[in-house]
C-alpha angles and dihedrals in degrees: 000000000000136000138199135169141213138143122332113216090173127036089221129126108233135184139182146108123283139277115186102203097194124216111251119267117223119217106190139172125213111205119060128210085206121094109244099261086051085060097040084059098055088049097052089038084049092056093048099053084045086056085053100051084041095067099048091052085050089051083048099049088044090058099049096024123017142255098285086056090050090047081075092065097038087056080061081066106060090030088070091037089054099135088216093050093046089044087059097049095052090048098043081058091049099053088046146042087226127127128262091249094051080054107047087039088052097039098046086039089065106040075049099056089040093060093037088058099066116083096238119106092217090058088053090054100046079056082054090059096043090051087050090049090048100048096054089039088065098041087049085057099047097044090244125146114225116228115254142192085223094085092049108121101179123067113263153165107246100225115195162156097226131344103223108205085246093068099034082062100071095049112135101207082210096067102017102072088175155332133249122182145182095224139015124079132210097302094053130116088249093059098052098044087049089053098042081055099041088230117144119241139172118202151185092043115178111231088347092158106039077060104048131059128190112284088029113143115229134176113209111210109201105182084056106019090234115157107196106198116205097357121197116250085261092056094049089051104046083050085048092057093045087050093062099032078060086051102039080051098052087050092053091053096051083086095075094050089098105031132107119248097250129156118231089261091049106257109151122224130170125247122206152160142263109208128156104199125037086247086081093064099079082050096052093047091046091061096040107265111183094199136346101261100189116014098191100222090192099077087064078063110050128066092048137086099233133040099271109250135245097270092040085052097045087044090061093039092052096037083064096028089059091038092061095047106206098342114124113268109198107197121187118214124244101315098187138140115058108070086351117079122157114220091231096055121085111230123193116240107259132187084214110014093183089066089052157035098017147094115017088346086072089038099048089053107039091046101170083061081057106041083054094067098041091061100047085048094042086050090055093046092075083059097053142349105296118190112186126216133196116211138212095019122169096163142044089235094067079058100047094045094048093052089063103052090051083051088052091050087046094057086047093056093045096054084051092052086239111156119231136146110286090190094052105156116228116201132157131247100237101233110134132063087230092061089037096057096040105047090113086080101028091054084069088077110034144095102197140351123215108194112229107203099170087073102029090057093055100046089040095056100031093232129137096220085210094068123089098198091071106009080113083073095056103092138143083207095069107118092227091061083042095058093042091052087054092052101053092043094052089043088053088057099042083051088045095235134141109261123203150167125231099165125092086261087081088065099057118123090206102041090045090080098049084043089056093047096046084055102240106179102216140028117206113196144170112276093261097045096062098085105045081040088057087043091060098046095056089050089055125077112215095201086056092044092038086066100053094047087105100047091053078051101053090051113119102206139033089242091056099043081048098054089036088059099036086060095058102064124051112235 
């Protein structure tokens, strides 16, 4: 029995034999008997029956997955249309008697290495792409079929290097009952397709497929990201046993779908969702999501090669707002920059770049980007109940300065007789110390705050939360993120503003009993949290935690603020 662990997407339990699905091997020739325009013509024919085939996987993905899922193939599209790619590859045919296939594999090959090379997992997955796009390029040229797990019949496990969204498009959830890979992380196209899809996956597995043959058994953990290879019987049933506790579990909680979030002595709280694509919505009102608490705009801007424009944008805001038919929609502004770079935009060079060009700073200096956005959000208020959200403020004058330019827009909308929301509210994620401990002020002109602990957590501690060295440090639990927490929630009340959480600090089973005391107004959670996190919250009393709030406070040491918290729910 062997084990090996990567990157859980889903936290299921899955089990099944093996299927190796091997990467395709190129057999190419060098030297070509055509003329050069001959060439040139196979290349530009190739291209065109890709866009073809293109087009039927997108209509597929869009059946089992959404529209956001089928975006990633779309962005195949323009990637092989890149003029500068196909520039290179006409050129590269010009200067050579070589095939069209030497060319496109050199040429893809290089744009490929150039991305991988940067240390960003968006640009890795951008020379995933390339590679995909390669590889059925060529096949298309030499009237070859690519293998494909569409045409499996028996119920299996997909092992792999790497799942390329062309072949992810083609999983039937009947027969795939997951996928295991060598690379990808939880931002990959892999992941989201895998989530779209509710199929569990485990990824970023170190040396997956030298361990594995096909007819292996194998048992996918996804709380841990475990892959046990060839259990013992034991071990299958322990895991058995696990699979339909995890069941038994999702059907008991069926009953809080409906219900109103309401505390055992009847306060009432809200309960939302964090998504990132319109595609979560179905998900979040599945499980009984009062409200979207944190609508990530930046996914609209990655996997394409230009910033999306304002009716693209609007499109996207009005298909949720309308979704979610009267329920609030916070959307935060363009939050990019840190760990999310586009590959059109042109980024400085920073020691720390956390600390530096991203979020509303971007925003606030690139304002036609920005403008953009605010139009597109202030046009699909008038289909739903948007709330907008800046992120990443440490001053009143990013607030200030941001107002305005949603009263300018305003004023542009009104002279084209456009509807909107006259009435929008404007309220901060909550991410940085500087913003916690100065909510007293910042309330004054907000509507609303959302705490973002994924972020306050890091720049209050100092951690990188990537580096194993000090990742102990990063904890919610630090009494210094406890008290600022505190402080932005009491400031909210004394500014008589909702207060909510976006952050995965609103899931947590331990911190949910000090949120609740404090009084915070709204939880915001990921689609499949919302009901065990409604759960809780009918099982506490706020008038019993709202008396220990000071007590958490007074405690002198994470540990102690942990154990302290534990004790307060039963398990």
């Amino acid at each position: 029995m062997l084990t090996a662990i990567g990157t859980g997407i889903l936290n299921v339990v899955s089990m099944g034999k093996v299927f190796r699905l091997e990467e395709a091997e190129l057999k190419l020739t060098k030297n070509s008997t055509l003329t050069t325009d001959e060439e040139i013509k196979r290349y530009h024919n190739a291209n065109k029956e890709f866009k073809v085939l293109s087009a039927q996987m997108i209509e597929e993905i869009k059946k089992k997955s959404g529209e956001h899922e089928a975006s990633i193939i779309e962005g195949h599209i323009l990637l092989a249309e890149d003029i500068e790619i196909v520039n290179t590859v006409e050129e590269a045919l010009k200067n050579s008697s070589i095939s069209a296939e030497w060319a496109v594999a050199e040429v893809f090959d290089n744009f490929a290495n150039m991305f991988s090379s940067m240390d960003d997992e968006l640009m890795s997955q951008r020379a995933s792409d390339l590679k995909d796009i390669k590889t059925r390029l060529i096949y298309i040229l030499q009237g070859k079929k690519m293998e494909s797990i569409k045409d499996l019949k028996e119920q299996c496990i997909v092992v792999s290097r790497d799942l390329t969204p062309s072949q992810t498009s083609g999983i039937n959830k009947d027969i795939i009952l997951g996928i295991a890979t060598e690379v990808g992380g939880k931002t990959s196209h892999t992941a989201i397709l895998s989530q779209a899809m509710e199929i569990p996956a485990i990824l970023g597995v170190s040396n997956l497929m030298s361990s594995v043959k096909n007819g292996d058994f194998i048992i996918m953990d996804g709380k841990t990201g475990e892959i046990i290879i060839n259990p013992s019987d034991d071990i299958i049933e322990k895991y058995k046993k696990i699979s339909e506790e995890q069941k038994d579990a999702k059907r008991l909680l069926e009953i809080y779908k409906d219900k109103e979030t309401i505390t055992k002595d009847g306060v009432k709280l809200h309960l939302f969702g964090n998504i990132g694509t319109p595609n979560h919505v179905p998900s979040l009102l599945k499980n009984g999501a009062e409200g979207v608490g944190l609508f990530r705009t930046e996914f609209l801007y990655m996997d394409r090669p230009n910033f999306p424009t304002e009716e693209e944008q609007f499109q996207v805001y009005k298909e949720v707002a309308e979704a979610l038919e009267g329920k609030p929609v916070i959307i935060r502004t363009l939050d990019i920059g840190g760990d999310k770079d586009l590959p059109y935009f042109d980024f400085p060079d920073e020691d720390n770049p956390f600390l530096g060009y991203r979020a509303i700073r971007i925003c606030l200096d690139k304002t036609e980007i920005f403008k953009v956005q605010l139009r597109a959000l202030l046009r699909a208020s008038a289909y739903g109940n948007i709330r907008i959200m800046l992120p990443m403020i440490v001053s009143l004058i990013e607030i200030r300065k941001s107002k305005e330019l949603i009263e300018e827009v305003k004023k542009e909308l009104s002279k084209e007789n456009i509807a909107f929301n006259k009435d929008i509210e404007v309220g901060i994620m909550v991410e940085t110390p500087a913003a916690a401990v100065s909510t007293d002020i910042l309330g004054k002109e907000c509507d609303f705050f959302s705490l973002g602990t994924n972020d306050l957590i890091q720049y209050t501690t100092a951690v990188d939360r990537g580096n194993d060295k000090i990742s102990h440090l990063y904890t919610e639990y630090n009494p210094g993120v406890m008290r600022l927490i505190a402080n932005t929630v009491n400031n909210a009340k004394k500014n008589n503003i909702f207060v909510g959480m976006c952050g995965e600090v609103a899931q947590n089973k331990y911190m949910i009993p000090f949120l609740i005391g404090l009084g915070l107004d709204e939880f915001s959670v990921s689609p499949t949290a919302i009901l065990p996190t409604r759960k809780l919250i009918s099982e506490l009393s706020y008038k019993e935690l709202k008396e220990k709030v000071q007590e958490i406070l007074n405690l002198e040491t994470s540990d102690e603020v942990f154990n302290y918290l534990k004790n307060l729910i039963s398990e």
